[in-house]
C-alpha positions in Angstrom: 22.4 20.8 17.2 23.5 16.8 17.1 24.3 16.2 13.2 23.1 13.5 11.3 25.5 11.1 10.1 24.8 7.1 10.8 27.3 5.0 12.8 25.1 1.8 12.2 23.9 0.9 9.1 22.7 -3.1 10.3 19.4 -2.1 10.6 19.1 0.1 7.0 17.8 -2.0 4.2 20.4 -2.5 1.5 20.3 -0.4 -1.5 19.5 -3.9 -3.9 16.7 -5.9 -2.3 15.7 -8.5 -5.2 11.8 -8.8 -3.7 11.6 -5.0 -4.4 11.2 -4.9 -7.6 13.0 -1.1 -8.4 15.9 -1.4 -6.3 17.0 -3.5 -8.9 17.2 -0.2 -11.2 18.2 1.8 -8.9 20.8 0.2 -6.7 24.4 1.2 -7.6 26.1 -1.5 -9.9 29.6 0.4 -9.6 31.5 1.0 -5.8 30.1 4.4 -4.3 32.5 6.8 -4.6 33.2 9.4 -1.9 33.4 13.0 -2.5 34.8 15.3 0.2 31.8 17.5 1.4 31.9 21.3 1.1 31.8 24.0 3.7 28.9 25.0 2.6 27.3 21.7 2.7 28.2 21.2 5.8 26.8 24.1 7.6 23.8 25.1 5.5 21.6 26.2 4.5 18.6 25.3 7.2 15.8 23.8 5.2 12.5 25.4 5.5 12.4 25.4 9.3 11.5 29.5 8.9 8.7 29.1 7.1 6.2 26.6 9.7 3.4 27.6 10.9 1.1 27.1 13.5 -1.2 24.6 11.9 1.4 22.8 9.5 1.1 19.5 11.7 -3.3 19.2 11.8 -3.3 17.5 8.5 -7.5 17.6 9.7 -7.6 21.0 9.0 -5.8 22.0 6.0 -9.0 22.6 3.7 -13.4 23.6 4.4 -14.0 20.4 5.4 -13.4 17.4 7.6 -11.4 14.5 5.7 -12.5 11.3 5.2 -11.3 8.2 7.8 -10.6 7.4 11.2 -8.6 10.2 12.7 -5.6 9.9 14.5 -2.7 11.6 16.6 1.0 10.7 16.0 3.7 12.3 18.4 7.2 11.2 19.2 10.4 12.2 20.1 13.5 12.4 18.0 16.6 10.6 19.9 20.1 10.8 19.6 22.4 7.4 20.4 22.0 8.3 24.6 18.5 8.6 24.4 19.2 12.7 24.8 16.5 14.4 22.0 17.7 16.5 19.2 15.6 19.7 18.7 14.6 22.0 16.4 14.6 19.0 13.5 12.3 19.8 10.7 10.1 16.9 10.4 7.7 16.0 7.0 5.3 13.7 6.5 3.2 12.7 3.6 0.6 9.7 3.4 -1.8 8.1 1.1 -5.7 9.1 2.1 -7.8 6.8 4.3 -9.3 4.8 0.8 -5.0 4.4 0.4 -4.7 6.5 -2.4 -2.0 9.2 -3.1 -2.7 12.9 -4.6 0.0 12.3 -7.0 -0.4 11.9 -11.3 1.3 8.7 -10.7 -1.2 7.1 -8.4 -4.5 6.0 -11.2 -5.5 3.0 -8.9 -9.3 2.7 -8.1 -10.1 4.6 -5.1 -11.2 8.0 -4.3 -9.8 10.8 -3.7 -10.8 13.1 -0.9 -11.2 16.7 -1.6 -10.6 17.4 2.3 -7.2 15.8 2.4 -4.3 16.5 0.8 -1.7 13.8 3.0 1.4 16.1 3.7 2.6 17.9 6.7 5.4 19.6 9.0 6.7 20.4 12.4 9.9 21.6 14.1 10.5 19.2 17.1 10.5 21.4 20.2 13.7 21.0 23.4 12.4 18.3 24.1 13.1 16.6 20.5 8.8 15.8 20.5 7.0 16.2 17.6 3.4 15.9 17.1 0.9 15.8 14.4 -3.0 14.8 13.8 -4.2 12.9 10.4 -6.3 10.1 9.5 -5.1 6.6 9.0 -3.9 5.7 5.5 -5.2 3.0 3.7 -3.6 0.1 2.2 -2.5 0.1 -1.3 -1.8 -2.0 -4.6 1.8 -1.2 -6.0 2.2 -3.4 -8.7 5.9 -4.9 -7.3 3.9 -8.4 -7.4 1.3 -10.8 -8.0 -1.4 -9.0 -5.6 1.4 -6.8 -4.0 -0.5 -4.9 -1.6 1.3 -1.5 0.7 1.1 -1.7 4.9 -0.3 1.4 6.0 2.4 3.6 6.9 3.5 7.2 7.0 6.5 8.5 5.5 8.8 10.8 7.3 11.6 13.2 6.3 13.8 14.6 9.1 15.9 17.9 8.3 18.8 18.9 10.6 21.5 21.7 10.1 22.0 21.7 6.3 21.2 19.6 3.3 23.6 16.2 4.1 21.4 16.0 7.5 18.3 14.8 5.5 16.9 10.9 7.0 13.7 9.1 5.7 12.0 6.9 7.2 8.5 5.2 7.8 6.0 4.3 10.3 3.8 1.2 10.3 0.7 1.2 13.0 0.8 -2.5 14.9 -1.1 -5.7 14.1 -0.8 -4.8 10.2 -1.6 -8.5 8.9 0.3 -7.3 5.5 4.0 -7.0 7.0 4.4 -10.4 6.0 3.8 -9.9 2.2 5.9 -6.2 2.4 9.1 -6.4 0.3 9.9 -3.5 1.2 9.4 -3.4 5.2 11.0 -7.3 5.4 14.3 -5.2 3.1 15.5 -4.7 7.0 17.7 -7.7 7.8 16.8 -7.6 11.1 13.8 -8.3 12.7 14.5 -6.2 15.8 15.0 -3.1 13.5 11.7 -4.1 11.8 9.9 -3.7 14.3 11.5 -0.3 15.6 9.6 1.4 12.4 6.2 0.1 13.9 4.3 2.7 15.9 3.0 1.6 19.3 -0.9 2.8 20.3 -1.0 5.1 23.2 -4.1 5.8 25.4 -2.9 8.5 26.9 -2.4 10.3 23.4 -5.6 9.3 22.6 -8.0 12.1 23.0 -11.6 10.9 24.5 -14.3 10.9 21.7 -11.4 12.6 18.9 -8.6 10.8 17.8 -6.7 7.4 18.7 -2.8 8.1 19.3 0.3 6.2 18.3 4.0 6.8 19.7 7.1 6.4 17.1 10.4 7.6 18.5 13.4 8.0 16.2 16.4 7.6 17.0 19.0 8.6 14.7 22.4 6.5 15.7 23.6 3.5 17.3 22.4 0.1 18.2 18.7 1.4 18.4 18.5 3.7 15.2 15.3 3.7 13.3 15.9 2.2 10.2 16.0 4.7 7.1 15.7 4.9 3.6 16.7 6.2 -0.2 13.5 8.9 -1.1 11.1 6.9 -3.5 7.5 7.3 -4.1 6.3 3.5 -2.6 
């Protein structure tokens, strides 16, 4: 199993990003310091990869009914630096609803919830390093950052590898989204090549006739073509 740890951090955003309003609060004021890791960190323990089912990944069937929104099919394959995939990765998603809104206390704005949809998910990627999981669309969202500061639709995803320390987060835009201009936090990346590696690409031939449109988003997790990643936060 191919660990985790980044060689190119170009195409991360920085931890400050002054048009993103709470990395201003968050962002470390003092040098990071480094602290030798553990034994114990480094090997382990395996994160929940045990415990998924058959089933975790069909966000569409998770409760009595059919949720709300144009449904959809993401698959990919998780990359090392060569191109050679990295299996057996734990991989979690979770995504606002089709109306763009979150289950989450935090989340009051105007739109409704859907009974049918809870927006959270997980898969092991297979020998192949592919992934696959079926949803609906998420919505666009307000968030408050700025004058009529308004979320792309994305998904978020949180990769898992040997142990704790092996944890990435990233997320994935779908293509054409007219607010990627206006997104603090997807314009965070300096570069516009790495922008554009966090937006999905549509696939017909992941699209299944008269079910679900599909979308491709690879991650690659070192080197010149990494996905650009992330600090957890709730945006």
């Amino acid at each position: 199993m191919t660990t985790y740890p980044r060689v190119s951090l170009s195409a991360d955003p920085p931890y400050l990003h002054a048009d993103y309003a709470s990395t201003r609060r968050r962002s470390p004021s003092q040098p990071l310091v480094v602290i030798p890791h553990t034994l114990s960190e480094l090997t382990g323990p395996v994160y929940g990869h045990e415990t998924v089912q058959a089933g975790d990944g069909d966000l569409t069937r998770q409760h009595a009914g059919e949720p709300v929104g144009e449904r959809i099919i993401v698959t990919g394959r998780v990359l090392d630096e060569d191109g050679r995939p990295v299996p057996n990765t734990l991989i979690e998603i979770w995504q606002a609803n089709a109306a763009g809104r979150y289950i989450h206390v935090r989340d009051q704005h105007p739109a409704p919830l859907d009974p049918n949809f809870s927006g959270a998910g997980r898969v092991v990627t297979d020998h192949e390093g592919r992934y696959t999981f079926t949803t609906v669309k998420p919505g666009a969202y307000p968030w408050r950052n700025h004058p009529n500061a308004w979320r792309p639709a994305h998904i978020h995803l949180s990769l898992f590898g040997p142990s704790f320390l092996t944890r990435l987060v990233t997320q994935m835009y779908f293509p054409g989204d007219p607010l990627f201009a206006y997104d603090p936090i997807f314009n965070s990346i300096p570069d516009e090549r790495a922008r554009h590696r966090l937006v999905s690409r549509f696939d017909m031939d992941t699209t299944a006739p008269e079910w679900a449109l599909g979308y491709v988003f690879d991650i690659v997790l070192r080197g010149r073509d990494a996905t650009p990643t992330e600090e957890p936060h709730d945006d």
